[in-house]
Biopython code that builds the backbone (N, CA, C, O; Angstrom):
import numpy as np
from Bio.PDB.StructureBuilder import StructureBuilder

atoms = [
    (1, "UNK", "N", (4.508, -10.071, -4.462)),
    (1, "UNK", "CA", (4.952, -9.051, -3.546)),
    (1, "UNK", "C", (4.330, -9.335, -2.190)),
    (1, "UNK", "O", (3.407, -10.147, -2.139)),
    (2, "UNK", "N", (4.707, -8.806, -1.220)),
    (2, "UNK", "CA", (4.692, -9.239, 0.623)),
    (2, "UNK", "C", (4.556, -7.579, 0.989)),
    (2, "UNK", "O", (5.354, -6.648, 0.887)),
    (3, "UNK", "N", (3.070, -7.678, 1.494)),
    (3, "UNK", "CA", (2.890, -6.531, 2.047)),
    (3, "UNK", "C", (2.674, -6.739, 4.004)),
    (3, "UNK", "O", (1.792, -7.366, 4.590)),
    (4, "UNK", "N", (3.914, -5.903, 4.627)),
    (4, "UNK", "CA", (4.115, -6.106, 6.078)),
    (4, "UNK", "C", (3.251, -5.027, 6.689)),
    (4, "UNK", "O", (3.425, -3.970, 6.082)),
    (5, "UNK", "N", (2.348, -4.917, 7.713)),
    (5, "UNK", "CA", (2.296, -3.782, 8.412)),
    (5, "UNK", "C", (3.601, -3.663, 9.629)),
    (5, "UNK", "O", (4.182, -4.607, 10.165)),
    (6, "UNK", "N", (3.760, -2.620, 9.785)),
    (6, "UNK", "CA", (4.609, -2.653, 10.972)),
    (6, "UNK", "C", (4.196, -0.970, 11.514)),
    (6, "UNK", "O", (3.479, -0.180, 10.900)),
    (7, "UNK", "N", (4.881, -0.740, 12.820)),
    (7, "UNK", "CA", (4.609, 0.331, 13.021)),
    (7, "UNK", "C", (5.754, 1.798, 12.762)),
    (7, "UNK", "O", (6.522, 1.786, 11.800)),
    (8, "UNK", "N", (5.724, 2.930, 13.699)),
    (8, "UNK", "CA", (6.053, 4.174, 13.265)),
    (8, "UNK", "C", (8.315, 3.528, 13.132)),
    (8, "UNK", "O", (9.051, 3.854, 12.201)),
    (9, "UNK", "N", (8.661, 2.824, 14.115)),
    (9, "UNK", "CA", (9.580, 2.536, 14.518)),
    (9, "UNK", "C", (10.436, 1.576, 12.898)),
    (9, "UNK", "O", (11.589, 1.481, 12.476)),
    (10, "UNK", "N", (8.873, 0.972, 12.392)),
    (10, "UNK", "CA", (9.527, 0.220, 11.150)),
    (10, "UNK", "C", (9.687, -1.518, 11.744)),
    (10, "UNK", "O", (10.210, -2.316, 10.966)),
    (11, "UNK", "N", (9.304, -1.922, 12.864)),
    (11, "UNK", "CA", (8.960, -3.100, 13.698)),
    (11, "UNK", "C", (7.345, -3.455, 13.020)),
    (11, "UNK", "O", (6.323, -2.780, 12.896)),
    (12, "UNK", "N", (7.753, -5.006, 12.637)),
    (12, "UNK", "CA", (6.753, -6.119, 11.961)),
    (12, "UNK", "C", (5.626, -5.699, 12.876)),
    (12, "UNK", "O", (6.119, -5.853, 13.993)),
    (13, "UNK", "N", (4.329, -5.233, 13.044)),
    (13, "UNK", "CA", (3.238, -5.894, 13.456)),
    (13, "UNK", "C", (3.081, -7.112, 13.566)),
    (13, "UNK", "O", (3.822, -7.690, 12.771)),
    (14, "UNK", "N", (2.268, -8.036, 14.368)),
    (14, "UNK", "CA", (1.608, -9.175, 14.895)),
    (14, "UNK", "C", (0.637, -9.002, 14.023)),
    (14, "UNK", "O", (0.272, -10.128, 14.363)),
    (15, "UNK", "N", (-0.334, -8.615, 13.030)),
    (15, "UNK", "CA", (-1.381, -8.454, 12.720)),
    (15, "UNK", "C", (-1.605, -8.370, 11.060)),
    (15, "UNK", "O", (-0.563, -8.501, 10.417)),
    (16, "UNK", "N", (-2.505, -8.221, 10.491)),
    (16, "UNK", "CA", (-3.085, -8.781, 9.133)),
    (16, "UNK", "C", (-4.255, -7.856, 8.626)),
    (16, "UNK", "O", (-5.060, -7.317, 9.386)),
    (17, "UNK", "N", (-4.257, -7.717, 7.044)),
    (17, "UNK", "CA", (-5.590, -6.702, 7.032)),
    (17, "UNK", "C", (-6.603, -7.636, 6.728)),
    (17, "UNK", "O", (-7.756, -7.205, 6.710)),
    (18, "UNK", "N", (-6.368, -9.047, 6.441)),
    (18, "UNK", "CA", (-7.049, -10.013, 6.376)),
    (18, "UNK", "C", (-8.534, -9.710, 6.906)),
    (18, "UNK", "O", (-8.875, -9.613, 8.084)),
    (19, "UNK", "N", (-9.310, -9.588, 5.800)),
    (19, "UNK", "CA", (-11.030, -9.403, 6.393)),
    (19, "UNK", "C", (-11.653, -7.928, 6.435)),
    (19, "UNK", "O", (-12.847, -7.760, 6.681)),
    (20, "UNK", "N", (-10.789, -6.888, 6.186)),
    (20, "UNK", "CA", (-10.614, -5.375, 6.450)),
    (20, "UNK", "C", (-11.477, -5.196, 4.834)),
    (20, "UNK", "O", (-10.879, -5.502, 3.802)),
    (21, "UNK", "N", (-12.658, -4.767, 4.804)),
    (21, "UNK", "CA", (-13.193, -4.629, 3.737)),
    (21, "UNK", "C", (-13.607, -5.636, 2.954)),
    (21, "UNK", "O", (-14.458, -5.324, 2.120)),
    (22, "UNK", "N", (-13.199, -6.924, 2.982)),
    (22, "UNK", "CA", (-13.124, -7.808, 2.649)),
    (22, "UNK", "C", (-12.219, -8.700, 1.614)),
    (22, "UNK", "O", (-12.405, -9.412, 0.627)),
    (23, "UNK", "N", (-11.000, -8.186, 2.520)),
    (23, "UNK", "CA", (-9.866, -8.107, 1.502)),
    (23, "UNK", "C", (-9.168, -9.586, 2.185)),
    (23, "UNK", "O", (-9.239, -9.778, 3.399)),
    (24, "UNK", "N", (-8.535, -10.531, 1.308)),
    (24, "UNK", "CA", (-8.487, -12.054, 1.321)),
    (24, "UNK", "C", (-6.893, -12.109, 0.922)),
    (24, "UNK", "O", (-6.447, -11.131, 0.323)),
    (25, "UNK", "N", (-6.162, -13.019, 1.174)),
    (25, "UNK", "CA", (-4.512, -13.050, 1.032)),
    (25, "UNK", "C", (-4.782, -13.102, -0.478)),
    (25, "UNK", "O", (-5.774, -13.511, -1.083)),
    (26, "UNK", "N", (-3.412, -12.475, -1.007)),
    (26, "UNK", "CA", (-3.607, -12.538, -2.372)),
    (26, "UNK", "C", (-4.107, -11.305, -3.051)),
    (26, "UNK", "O", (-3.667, -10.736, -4.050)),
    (27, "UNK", "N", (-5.068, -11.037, -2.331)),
    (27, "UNK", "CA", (-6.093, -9.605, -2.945)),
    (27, "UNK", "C", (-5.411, -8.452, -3.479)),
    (27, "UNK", "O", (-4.187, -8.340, -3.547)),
    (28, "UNK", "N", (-6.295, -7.566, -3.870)),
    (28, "UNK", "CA", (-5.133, -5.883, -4.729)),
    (28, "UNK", "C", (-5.057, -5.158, -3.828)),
    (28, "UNK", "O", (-5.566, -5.914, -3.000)),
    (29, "UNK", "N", (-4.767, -4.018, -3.114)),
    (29, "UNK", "CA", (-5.125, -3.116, -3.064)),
    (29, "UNK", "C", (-3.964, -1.882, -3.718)),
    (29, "UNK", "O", (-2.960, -2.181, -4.365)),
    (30, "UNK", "N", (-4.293, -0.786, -3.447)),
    (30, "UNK", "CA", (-3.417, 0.712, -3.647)),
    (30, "UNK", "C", (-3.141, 0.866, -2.602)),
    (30, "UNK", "O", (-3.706, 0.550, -1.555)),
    (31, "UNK", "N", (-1.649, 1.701, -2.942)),
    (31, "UNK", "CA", (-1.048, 2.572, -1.828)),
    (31, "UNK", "C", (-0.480, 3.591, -1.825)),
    (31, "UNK", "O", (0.146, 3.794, -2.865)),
    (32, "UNK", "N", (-0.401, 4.569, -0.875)),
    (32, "UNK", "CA", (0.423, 5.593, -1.322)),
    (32, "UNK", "C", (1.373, 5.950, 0.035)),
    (32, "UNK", "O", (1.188, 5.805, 1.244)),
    (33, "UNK", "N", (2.660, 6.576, -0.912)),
    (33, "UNK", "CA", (3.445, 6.703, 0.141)),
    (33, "UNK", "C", (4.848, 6.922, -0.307)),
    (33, "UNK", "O", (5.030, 7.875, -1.065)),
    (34, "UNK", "N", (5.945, 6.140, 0.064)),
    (34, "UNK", "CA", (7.413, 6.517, -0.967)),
    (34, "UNK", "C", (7.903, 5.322, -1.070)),
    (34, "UNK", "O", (7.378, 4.447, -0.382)),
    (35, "UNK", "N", (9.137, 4.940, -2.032)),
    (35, "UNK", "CA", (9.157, 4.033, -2.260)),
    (35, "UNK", "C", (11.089, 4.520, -1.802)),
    (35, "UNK", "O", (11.556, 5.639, -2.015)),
    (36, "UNK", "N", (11.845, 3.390, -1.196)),
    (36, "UNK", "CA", (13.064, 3.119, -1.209)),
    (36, "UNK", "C", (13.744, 1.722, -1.587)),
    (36, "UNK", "O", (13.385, 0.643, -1.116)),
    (37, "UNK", "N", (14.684, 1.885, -2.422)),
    (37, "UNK", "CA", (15.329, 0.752, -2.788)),
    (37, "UNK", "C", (16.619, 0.729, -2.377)),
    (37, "UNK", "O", (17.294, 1.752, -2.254)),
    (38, "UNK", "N", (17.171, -0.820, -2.064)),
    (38, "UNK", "CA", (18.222, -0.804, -1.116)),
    (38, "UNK", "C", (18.857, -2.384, -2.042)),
    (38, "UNK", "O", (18.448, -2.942, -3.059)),
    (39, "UNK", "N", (19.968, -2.675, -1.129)),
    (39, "UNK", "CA", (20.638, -4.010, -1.605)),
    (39, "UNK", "C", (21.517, -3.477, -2.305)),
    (39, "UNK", "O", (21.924, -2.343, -2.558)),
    (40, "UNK", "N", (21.885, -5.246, -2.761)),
    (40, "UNK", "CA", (22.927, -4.935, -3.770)),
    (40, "UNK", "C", (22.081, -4.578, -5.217)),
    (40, "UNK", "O", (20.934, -5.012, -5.328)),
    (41, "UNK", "N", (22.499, -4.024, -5.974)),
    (41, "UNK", "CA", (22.787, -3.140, -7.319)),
    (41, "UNK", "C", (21.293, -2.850, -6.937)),
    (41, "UNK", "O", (20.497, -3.395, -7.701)),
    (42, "UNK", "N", (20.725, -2.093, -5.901)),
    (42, "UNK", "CA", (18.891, -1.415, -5.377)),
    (42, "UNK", "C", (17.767, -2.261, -6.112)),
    (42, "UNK", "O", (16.848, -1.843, -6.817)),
    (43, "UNK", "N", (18.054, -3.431, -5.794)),
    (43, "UNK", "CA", (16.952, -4.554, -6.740)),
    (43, "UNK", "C", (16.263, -4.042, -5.538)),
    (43, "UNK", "O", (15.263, -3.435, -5.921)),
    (44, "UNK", "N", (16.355, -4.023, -4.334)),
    (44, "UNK", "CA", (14.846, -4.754, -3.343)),
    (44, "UNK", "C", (14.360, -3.483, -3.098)),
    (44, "UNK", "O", (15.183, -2.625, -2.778)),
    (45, "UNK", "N", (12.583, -3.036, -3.225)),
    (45, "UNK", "CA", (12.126, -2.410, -3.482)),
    (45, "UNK", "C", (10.981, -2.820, -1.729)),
    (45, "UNK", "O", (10.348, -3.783, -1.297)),
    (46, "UNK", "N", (11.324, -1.313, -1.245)),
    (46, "UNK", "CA", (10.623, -0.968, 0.216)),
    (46, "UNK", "C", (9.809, 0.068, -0.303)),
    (46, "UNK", "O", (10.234, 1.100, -0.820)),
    (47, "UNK", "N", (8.216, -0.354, -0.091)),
    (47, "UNK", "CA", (7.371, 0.824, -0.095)),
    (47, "UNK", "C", (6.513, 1.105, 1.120)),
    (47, "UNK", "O", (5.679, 0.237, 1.377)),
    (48, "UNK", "N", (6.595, 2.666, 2.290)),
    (48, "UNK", "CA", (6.520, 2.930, 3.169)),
    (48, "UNK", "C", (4.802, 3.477, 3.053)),
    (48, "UNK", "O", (4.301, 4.540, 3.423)),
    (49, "UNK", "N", (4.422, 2.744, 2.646)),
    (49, "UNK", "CA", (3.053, 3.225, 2.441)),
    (49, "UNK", "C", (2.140, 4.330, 4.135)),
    (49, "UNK", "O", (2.093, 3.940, 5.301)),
    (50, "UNK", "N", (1.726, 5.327, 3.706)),
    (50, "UNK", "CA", (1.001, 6.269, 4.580)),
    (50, "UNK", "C", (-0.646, 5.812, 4.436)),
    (50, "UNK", "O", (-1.302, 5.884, 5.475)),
    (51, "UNK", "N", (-1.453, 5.270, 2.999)),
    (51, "UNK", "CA", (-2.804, 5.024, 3.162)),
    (51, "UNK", "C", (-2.804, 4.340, 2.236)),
    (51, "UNK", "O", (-1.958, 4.359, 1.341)),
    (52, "UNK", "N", (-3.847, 3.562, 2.316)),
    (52, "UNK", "CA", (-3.738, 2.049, 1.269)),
    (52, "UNK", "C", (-5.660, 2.375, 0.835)),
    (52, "UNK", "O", (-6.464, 3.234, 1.196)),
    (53, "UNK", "N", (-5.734, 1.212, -0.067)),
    (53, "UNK", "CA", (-6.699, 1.130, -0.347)),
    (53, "UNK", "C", (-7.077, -0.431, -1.388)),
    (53, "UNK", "O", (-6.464, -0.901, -2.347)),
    (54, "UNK", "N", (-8.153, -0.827, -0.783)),
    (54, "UNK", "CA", (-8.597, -2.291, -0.989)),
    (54, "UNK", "C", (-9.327, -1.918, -2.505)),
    (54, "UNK", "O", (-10.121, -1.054, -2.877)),
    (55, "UNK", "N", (-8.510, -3.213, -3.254)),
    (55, "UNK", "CA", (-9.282, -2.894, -4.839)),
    (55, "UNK", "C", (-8.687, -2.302, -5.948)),
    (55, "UNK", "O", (-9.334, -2.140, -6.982)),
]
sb = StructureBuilder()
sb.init_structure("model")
sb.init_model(0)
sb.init_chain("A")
sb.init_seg("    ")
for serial, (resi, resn, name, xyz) in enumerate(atoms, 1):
    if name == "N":
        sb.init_residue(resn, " ", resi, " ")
    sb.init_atom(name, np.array(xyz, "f"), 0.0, 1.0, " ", f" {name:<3s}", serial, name[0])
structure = sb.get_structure()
């Protein structure tokens, strides 16, 4: 899975949580927030996360 920041608009950020706690590509964290699915037959799965958490 590909986690994007972007901002309020839904536009990619330039930026990375890379190092934020000490969290490394690859790493876990949690999130919370809502989830929308779209596409054909709603395979692709958008989650609009509000607060995350490393771990």
């Amino acid at each position: 899975m590909r986690v994007e920041l972007v901002d309020r608009s839904g536009s990619p950020l330039p930026t990375t949580l890379e190092g934020y706690r000490g969290l490394k590509p690859g790493g876990t964290i949690t999130v919370e927030g809502t989830i929308q699915r779209f596409g054909k037959d709603n395979k692709l799965v958008r989650i609009a996360a509000t607060k995350f958490y490393p771990g």
